[in-house]
N, C-alpha and C positions, 0 to 999 in steps of 0.2 A: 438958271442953269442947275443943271441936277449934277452933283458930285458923286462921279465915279469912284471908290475906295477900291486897290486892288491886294488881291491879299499876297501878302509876299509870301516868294515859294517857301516850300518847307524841306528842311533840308531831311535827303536820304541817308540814311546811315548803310555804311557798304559791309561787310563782312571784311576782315582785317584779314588780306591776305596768311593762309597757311604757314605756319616757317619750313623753310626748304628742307626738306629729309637726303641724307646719302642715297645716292644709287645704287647701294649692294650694303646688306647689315650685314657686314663681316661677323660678327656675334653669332647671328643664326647661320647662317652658314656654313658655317664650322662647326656649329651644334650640328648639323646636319649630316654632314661629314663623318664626323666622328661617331655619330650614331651607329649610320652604314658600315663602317669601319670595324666596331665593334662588332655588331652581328656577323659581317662577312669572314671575320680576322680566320675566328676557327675553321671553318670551310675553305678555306683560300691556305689554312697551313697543312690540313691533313691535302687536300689538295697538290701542294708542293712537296710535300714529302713524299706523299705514295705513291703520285701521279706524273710531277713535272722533274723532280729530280730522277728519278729509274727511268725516265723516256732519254732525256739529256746525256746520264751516265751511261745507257746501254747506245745510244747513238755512238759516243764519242768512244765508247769501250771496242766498239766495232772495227775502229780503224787500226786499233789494234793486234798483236798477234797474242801468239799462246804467253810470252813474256808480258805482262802490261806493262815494261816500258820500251819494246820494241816496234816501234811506231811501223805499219805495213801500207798504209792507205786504203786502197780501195781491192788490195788482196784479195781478202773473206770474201766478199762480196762475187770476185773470179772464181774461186773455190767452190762459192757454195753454187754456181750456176754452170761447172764442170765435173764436179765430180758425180759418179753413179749412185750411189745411194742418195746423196742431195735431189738430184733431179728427178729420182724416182718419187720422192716423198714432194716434189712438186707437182709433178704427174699425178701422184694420188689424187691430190688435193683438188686439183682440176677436175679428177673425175667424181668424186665427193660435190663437189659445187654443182657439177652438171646435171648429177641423176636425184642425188637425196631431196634438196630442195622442193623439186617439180613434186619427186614420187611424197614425198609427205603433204604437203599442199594436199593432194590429188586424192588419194585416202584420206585425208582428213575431210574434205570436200565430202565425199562420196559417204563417209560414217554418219558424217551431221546430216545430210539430207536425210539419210532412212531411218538414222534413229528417230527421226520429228514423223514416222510411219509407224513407226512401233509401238505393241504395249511396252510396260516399264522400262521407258528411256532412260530414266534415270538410272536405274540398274545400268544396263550397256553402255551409258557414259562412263560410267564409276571405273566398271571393269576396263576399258578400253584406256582409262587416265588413268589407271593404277598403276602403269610402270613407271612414271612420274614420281613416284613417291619412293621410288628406290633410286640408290645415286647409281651414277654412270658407272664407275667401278665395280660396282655390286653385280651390277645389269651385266656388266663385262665379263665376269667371273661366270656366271649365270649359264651363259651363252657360250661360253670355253667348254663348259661341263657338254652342256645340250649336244656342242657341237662336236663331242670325241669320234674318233671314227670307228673303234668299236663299238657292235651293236647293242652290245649288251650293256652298254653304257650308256653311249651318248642316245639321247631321246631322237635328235633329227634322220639317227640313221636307223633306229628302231623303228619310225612309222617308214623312211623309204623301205627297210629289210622286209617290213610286212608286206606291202605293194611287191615287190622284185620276188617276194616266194611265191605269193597268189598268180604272178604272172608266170615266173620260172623257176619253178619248185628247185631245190636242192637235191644233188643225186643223191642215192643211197652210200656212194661209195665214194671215199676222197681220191683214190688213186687204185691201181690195180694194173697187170699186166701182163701180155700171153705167158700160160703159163707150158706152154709146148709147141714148136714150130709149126703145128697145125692150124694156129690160129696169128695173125699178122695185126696190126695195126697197134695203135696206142690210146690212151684213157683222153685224148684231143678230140683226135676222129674216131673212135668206134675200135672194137676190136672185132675181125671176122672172121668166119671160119676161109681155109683157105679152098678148102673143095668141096663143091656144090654139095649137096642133098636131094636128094626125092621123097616125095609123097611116100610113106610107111618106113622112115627113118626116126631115129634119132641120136640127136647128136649133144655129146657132154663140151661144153665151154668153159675151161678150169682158168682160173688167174689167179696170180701169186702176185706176193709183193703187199698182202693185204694183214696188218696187223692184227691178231685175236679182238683186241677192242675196238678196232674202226667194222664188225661184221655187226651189219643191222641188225637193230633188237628185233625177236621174233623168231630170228632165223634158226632151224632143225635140221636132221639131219640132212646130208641129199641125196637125193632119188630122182632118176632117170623116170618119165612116164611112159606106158606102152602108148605105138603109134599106130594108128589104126591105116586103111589101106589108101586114104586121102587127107594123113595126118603127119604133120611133120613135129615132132615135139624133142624135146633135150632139158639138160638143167645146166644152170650157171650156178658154181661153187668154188670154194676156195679151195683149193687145190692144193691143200698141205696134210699132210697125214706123222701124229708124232712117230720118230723112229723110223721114216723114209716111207716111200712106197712109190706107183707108179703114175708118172705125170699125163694128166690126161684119161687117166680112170676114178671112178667115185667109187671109193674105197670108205668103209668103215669109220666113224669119226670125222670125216669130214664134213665140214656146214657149207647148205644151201644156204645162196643169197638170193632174200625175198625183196623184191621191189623193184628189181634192174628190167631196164628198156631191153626187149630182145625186137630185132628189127628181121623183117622177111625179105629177099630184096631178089628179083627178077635177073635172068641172064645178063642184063643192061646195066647190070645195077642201083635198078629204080627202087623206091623201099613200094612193096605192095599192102603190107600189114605189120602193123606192131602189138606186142603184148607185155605184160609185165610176169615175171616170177612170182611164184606159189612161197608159202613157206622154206619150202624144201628147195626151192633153186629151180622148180621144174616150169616148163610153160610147153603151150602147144597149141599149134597152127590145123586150123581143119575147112573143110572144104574146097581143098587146093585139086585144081587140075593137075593132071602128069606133065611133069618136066623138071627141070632142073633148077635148085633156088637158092638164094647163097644167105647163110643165118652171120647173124651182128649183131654186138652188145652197142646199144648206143649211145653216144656221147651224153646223153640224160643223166647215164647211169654214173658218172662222174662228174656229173657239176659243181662246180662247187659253193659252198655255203656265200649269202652276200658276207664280202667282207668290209664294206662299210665306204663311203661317199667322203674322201678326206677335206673335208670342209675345211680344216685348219692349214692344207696344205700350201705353199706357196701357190698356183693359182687360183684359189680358192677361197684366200683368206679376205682379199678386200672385198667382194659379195658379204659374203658372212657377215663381216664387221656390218656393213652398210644396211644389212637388212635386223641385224642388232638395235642401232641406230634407227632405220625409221618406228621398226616394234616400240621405241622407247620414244618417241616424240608424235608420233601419229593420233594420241589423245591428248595431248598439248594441240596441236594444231585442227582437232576434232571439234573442243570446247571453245574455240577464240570463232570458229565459224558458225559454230551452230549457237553459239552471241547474237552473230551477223544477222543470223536467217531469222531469227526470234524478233528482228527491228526491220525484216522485211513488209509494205504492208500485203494484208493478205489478199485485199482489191486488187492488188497490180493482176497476181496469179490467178488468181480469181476470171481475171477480165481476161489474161491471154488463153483458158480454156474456153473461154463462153466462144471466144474469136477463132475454136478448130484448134488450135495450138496441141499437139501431142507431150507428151510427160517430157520426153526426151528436149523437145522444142521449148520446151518453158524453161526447163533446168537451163540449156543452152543460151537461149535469147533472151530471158528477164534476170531467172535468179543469180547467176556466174556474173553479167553486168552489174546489177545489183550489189555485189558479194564484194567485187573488184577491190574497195580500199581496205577490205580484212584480210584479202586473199593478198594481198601486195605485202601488208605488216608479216604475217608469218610466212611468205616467201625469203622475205628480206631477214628476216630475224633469224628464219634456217641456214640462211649462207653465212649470216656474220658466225652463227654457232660451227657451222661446218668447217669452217675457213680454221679455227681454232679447236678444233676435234682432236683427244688429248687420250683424257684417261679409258676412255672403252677401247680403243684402239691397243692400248698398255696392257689391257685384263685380259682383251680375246686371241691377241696373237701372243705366242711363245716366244722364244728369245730367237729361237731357229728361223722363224717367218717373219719378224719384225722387219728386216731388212725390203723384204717384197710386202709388207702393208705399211711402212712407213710415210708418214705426216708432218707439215711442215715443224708443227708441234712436238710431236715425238721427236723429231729429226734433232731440234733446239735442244731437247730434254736432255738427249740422248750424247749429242755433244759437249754440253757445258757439264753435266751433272753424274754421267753414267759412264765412268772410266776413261773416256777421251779429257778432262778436264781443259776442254778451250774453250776460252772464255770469251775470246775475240771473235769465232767462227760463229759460236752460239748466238751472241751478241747481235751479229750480222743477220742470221736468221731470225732474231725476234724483229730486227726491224723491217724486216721485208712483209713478217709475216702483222704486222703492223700499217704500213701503206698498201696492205693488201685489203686489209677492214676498211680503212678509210674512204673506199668510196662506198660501200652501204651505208657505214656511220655518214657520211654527205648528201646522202640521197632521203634517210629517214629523216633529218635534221631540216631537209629542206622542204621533205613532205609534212612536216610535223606546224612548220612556220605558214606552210599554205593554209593549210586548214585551220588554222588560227586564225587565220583574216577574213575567212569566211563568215 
């Protein structure tokens, strides 16, 4: 028999179970805690103080009246959506959201594409973002001046004055008026002679009412021109002679006026020919058939000087401001797109000309699609500004027009701070003009979270 020995097992040695740890080290934890805590603290106080305490105070200030302790409820709030100047500066506001937004977008759009056509872009950006660098107030002021309605002042009505002369010159004469029952009419319509003429007359046109200094430079003495036998000729003069004399004769000392409209005008009273004055007052018609023709100084001759486009006027004034306003944001919104266009690739464009695509077509169906999430930020970011439109509004209207350009803004200002001292009415107005932001501020906040998860 053969002896099987078997080897006895060997024992395993196991790993001595772990000792059990807590399920939460309160220690770190709370170091953790407190860390966050720390960093946060100061953010979270300047936060409460400048932020969450004035939203809470001005809410609760609201329900009250001009007393703070005369509790009114939801008064202000009836006040401020009946009374006339309230509602107008809500109105504003509305029309401020509706047009500035789009129209700066829209030039801005329209600047970045052509300047990426131009030589020295850079230049044309500079200048077109240089109002940017002056503040809103400044800008406002600016624009008060530009916008004065004399011409000799304000710049806007000095280039339309130059436009309105070249189209309708300025009479020679500001006023004037027959100056003997010979002659009918007024410096509106015309003054005329009241009985016909013929061919180898001539006829003197005298008007009074004309000061020594208002008589056109130039002007000499006056003199009657001979009329030949198919010439109708006369002079216009002012028809003052010192120490008296006789109205309706050209007498000694008296000055021609040179430059007036003389109008020729047919049995019918159609005008056949017009001419202008000589030095001397004189003018004259030739190559007339025989018959009867009736002579007229015409309405030219009294036009009067432009006196200027009241830009500042009450209906005038919210344009004005508004186009203040895009002038001053239109290169902010010029640089944010022409960002966009610079991260466009140039294949895309590339490939929709190669495909027939016209300029127009491309701008339209690639780049504008394309452009969409820069063109959304600075639409959105124009209304939260517009919605809050303050100080340009303050610098360009007068105290006289404030009431017809008023903003919700101004409206607040105006009430709490500017002689009305209500503190409750004001109050109510900030917070409307508050839940009025709030949904732009909800819409960027939510655009902002999308495209983080992208």
């Amino acid at each position: 028999m053969v002896a099987v020995h078997t080897k006895p097992p060997r024992a395993v040695s196991r790993p001595s179970p772990a000792p059990a740890h807590p399920r939460h080290r309160t220690p770190g934890r709370w170091r953790r805690w407190l860390l966050a805590a720390a960093f946060l603290a100061p953010a979270l106080a300047v936060l409460t103080v400048w932020i969450v305490y004035p939203t809470a105070r001005t809410v609760l200030r609201s329900l009250f009246g001009r007393d703070p302790h005369e509790f009114v409820g939801l008064d202000n709030y009836h006040t401020l959506f009946t009374t006339d100047t309230l509602t107008t500066a809500i109105r504003n506001n509305a029309l401020w959201v509706a047009v500035v937004p789009l129209t700066v977008t829209a030039i801005g759009t329209v600047l970045a594409v052509l300047t990426e056509r131009i030589r020295w872009s850079a230049a044309f950006r500079t200048a077109i973002f240089m109002p940017m660098a002056v503040s809103m107030f400044a800008a406002g002021v600016i624009w008060h001046v530009m916008a004065e309605k004399d011409p000799q002042r304000g710049t806007l009505n000095a280039v339309v004055g130059a436009v309105h002369d070249a189209v309708s010159p300025t009479g020679v004469l500001a006023n004037g008026r027959p100056s003997t029952p010979a002659l009918t009419g007024d410096a509106g319509s015309g003054i005329a002679l009241r009985d016909p003429v013929r061919p180898g007359q001539a006829a003197p046109l005298g008007l009074t009412g004309i000061p020594a200094r208002d008589v056109p430079p130039g002007s000499v003495r006056a003199a009657i021109p001979p009329a030949a036998a198919d010439q109708v000729t006369g002079t216009v003069f002012r028809d003052f002679s010192p120490g008296g004399g006789r109205p309706g004769v050209v007498e000694p000392g008296e000055a021609g006026i040179p430059g007036a409209t003389v109008e020729l005008r047919d049995a019918g009273g159609r005008v056949v020919a017009t001419t202008r004055t000589a030095a001397d007052g004189g003018f004259r018609f030739t190559g007339l058939a025989p018959g009867d023709y009736r002579l007229a100084i015409g309405p030219d001759t009294f036009a009067a000087p432009f006196a200027g486009v009241d830009w500042l006027g009450p209906k005038l004034i919210t344009p004005t401001i508004m186009i203040a306003y895009v002038w001053m944001w239109a290169g902010f919104a010029m640089v944010l797109i022409a960002a966009g266009l610079s991260a466009i690739p140039r294949e895309v464009l590339d490939a929709a000309r190669v495909d027939g695509a016209s300029e127009w077509q491309v701008f339209r169906r690639v780049t504008v699609p394309l452009l969409a999430p820069v063109l959304t930020v600075v639409l959105v970011t124009m209304v939260v500004n517009v919605l809050k439109v303050f100080d340009i509004v303050m610098a360009v209207a007068s105290e006289s027009t404030q009431d017809d350009a008023n903003v919700i803004a101004l409206a607040m200002w105006r009430t709490s701070f500017s002689g009305d001292g209500d503190y409750g009415l004001g109050s109510a107005i900030s917070v409307v003009l508050f839940l009025l932001v709030l949904p732009a501020l909800a819409f960027n906040i939510r655009r902002f979270r999308r495209e983080g998860r992208r």
